[in-house]
N, C-alpha and C positions, 0 to 999 in steps of 0.2 A: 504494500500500500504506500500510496506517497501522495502528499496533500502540501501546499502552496496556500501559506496566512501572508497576505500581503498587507502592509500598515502603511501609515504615511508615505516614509523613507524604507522603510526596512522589509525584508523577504526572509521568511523561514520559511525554511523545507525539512520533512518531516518523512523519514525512510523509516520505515517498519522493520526490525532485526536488524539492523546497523546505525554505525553513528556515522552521520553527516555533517561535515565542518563545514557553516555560511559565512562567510566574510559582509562585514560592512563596511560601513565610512571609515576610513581610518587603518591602520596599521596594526598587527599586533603590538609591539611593543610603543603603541600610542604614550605622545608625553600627558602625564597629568592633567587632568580637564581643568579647567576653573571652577568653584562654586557652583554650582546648577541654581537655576531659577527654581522655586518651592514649586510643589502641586497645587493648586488651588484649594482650598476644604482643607489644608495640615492646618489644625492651630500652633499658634507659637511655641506654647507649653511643649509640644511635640518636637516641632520642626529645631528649634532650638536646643534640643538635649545633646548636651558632648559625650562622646563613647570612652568612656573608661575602662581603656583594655586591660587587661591583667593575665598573669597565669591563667588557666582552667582550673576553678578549684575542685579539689579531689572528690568531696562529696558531687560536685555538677559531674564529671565524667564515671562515677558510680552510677548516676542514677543516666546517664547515656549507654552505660554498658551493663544495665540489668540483664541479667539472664542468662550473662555472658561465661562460660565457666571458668574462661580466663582475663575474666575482668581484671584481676590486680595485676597480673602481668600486663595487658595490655594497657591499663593506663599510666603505666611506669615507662611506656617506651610511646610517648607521646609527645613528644618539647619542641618547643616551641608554639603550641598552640595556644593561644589566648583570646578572653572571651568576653563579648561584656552585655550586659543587658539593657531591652531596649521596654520603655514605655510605651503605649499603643492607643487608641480607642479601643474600648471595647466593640463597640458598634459607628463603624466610618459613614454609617447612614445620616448617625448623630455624633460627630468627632468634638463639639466642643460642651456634649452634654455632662461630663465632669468623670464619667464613668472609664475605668480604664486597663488593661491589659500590659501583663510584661511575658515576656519570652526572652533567649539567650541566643545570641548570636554565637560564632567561631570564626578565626582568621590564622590561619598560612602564611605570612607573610612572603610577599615574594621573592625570589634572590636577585632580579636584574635590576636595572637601575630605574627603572620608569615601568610598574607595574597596574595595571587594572584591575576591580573585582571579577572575580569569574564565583558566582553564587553556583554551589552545588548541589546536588540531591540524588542519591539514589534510589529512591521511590520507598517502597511500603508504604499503604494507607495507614496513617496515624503515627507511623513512625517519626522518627529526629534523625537531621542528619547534621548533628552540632559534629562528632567524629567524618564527616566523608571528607572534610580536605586533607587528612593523613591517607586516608582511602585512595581516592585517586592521584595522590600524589605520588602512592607508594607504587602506583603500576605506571605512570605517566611522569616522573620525575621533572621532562622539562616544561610542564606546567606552568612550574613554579619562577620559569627565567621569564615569563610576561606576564602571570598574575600573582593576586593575595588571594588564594584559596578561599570561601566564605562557607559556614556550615550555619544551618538552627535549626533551634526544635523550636517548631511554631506550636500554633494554638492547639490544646487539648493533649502535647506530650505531658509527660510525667516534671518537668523542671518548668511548664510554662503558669501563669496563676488561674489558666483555664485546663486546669491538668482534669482529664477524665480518669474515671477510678474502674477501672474494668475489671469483673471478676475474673481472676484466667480459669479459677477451678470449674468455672463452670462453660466457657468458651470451650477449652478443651485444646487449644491451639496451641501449639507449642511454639509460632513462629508470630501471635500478636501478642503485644506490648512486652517481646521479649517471655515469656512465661512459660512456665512446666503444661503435664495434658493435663485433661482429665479422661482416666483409666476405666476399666471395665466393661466397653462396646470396642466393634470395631465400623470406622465409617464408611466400610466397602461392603458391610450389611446391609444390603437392601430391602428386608423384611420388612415388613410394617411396622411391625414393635420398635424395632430397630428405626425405622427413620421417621415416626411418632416419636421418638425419647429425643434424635437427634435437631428435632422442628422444635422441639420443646426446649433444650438447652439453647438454642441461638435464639428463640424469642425472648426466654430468661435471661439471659447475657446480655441482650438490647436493651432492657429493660434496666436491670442495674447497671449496668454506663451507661446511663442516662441518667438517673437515680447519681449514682456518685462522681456528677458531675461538679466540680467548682461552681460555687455561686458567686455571688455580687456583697455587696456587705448590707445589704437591701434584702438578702436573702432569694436573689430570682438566680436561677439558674445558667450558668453562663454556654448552655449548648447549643445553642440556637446560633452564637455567635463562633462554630469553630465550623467555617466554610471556606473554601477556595476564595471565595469574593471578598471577604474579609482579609485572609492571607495574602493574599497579593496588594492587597494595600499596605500590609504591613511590613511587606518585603521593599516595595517600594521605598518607603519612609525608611527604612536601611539604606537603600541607596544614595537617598537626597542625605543622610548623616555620614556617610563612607565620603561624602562632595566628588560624588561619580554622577559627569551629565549622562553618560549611557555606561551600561552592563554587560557582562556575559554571565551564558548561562551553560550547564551541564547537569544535564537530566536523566535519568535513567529508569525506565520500565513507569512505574505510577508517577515518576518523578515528572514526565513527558505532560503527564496531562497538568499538573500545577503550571510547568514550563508553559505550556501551550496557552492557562488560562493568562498570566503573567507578561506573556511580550502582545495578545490580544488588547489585555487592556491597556497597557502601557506603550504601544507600538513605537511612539519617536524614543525610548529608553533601550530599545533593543541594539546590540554593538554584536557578540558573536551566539549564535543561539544551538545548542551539541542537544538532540535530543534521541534517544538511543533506544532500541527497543518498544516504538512508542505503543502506547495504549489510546487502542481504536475507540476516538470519541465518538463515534456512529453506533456503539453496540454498549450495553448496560454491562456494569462489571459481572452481572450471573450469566450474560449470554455468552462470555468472554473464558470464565473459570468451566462452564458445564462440558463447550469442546474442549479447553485445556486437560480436561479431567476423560472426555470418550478419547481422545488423541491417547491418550495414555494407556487408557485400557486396552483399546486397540492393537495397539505397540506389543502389551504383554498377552496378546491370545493371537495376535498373529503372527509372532516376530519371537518375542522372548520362551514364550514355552516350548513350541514346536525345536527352538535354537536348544534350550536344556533337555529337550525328551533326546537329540541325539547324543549326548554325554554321556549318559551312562548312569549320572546322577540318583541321589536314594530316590528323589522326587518322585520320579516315574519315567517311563519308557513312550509316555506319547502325549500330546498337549492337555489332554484334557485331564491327565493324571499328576501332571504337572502343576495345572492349578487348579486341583483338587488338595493336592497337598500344601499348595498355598494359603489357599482359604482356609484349609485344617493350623496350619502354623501363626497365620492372622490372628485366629479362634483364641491358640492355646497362648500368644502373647498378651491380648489384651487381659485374660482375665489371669494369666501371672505374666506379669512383667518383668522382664529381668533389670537388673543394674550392671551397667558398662560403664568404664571410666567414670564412675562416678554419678551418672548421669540415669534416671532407671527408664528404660526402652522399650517400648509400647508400640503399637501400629501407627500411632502419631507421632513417631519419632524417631521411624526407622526407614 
């Protein structure tokens, strides 16, 4: 797929399964912009805030690297990154109604002499990407000879004042908000019983993160306001404080679609736009995850069983014994699980 956002000045192109580098006005190693002219609608209380950078302190990169089993190693091999936080509207509908938002930004600094922001992301809904400029630094090194790396965790992470409280015990995901399963099913049961308990666990889960969302000191609840439309003003006002008249951007997988909403609305702010793997804004994330998931199954009844019945393997001697002993091994994990490195290994996390 490939789709063409044209803005004022600026052209993004958007290649599906690879990343696309677009060039705009100006050079990579563009000299220092001057001061940017404000957005219209920033109040000054806003626009006016100086970023006080600092180390990353240890408890913010804790709580960036929940879940992680080698959190203390990995935030010990972090330096130079430092961070600082920004004040916000709560709601940019009403930016000067008093009500307000913080979240944490992240910077890279660059090593060339005349560097840009290049704001990063590498997608997960609801994730933080305060760690992705060590991320793509560490596989793209010279990055860093024409930009300052930028990471955050916006609205509704765990370090922002709109942090949502999600129960993982009962999501059962091992790969949102960072967090362990929940055990005892397996989710390739297609029974009834079976996908009744699992329609019941994610409307439960909706339910309390929502419930243990941040509120306001007013007591209203701040969910309403952790949207793209909101984020991207927010990222914005990072911009106009970085005094970068234009940006670069690097996106990857759900990262594509914040990217996509972000140079739409902001289009004379967009300078290089990398949007990688993108996610098909024409199709709803369930219509997107349901082939990801028949692609799959597919793959293991026409491709992976037939390939292990020729082995030899205990499995079986023909596909359909193959994943019979599958589904038998699925069975006998979820309801004992074992513990590996530490970690205990389920059908959701293996």
């Amino acid at each position: 797929m490939r789709m063409v956002l044209r803005g004022r000045k600026s052209r993004v192109v958007l290649a599906a399964g690879s990343a696309l580098l677009i060039g705009f006005a100006g050079s990579v190693t563009a000299t220092a912009a001057p001061a940017p002219e404000l957005e219209p609608g920033v109040p000054a209380g806003y626009a006016d805030q100086e970023l006080r950078w600092h180390p990353c302190p240890s408890d913010l990169l804790d709580h960036a690297l929940a879940g992680d089993g080698y959190a203390a190693a990995r935030s010990a091999v972090l330096p130079g990154l430092d961070c600082a936080r920004i004040r916000t509207p709560l709601d940019w509908a009403h930016p000067a109604d008093g009500r307000e938002a913080t979240f944490w930004i992240s910077r890279l600094p660059g090593t060339g002499g005349a560097t840009t922001p290049l704001l990063t992301s590498t997608g997960g809904s609801g994730a933080g990407t305060l760690l992705d400029p060590h991320s793509f630094s560490g596989g793209m090194p010279k990055l860093r000879e024409s930009f300052d790396l930028i990471g955050f965790d916006a609205r509704g992470t765990s370090t922002s004042s709109t942090a949502q409280s999600c129960d993982p015990a009962v999501s059962g995901d091992p790969g949102l908000l960072a967090t362990g399963p929940r055990e005892g099913y397996d989710v390739l049961d297609f029974s009834a019983p079976s996908v009744a308990r699992q329609l019941d666990d994610a409307r439960r889960w909706t339910e309390r993160c929502l419930a243990g969302a941040a509120t306001t000191p007013d007591g209203a609840s701040t969910a309403p306001y952790i949207t793209y439309w909101q984020t991207v003003r927010d990222l914005d006002l990072v911009r106009q404080l970085l005094r970068a008249d234009k940006w670069s951007y690097l996106g990857v997988s759900q990262g594509t679609a914040l990217g996509r909403e972000l140079a739409r609305t902001f289009p004379g702010r967009v300078d290089r736009w990398v949007l990688d793997s993108v996610v098909d804004p024409l199709r709803s994330p369930n219509e997107v995850l349901q082939e990801r998931y028949r692609a799959r199954q597919r793959a293991v009844e026409a491709e992976f069983a037939p390939w292990v019945a020729t082995r030899g393997t205990a499995l079986g001697d023909s596909a359909e014994r193959v994943l019979a002993s599958i589904t038998t091994l699925r069975a006998d994990l979820a309801a004992r699980p074992i513990r590996l490195l530490g970690v205990r290994r389920s059908p959701r996390t293996t």
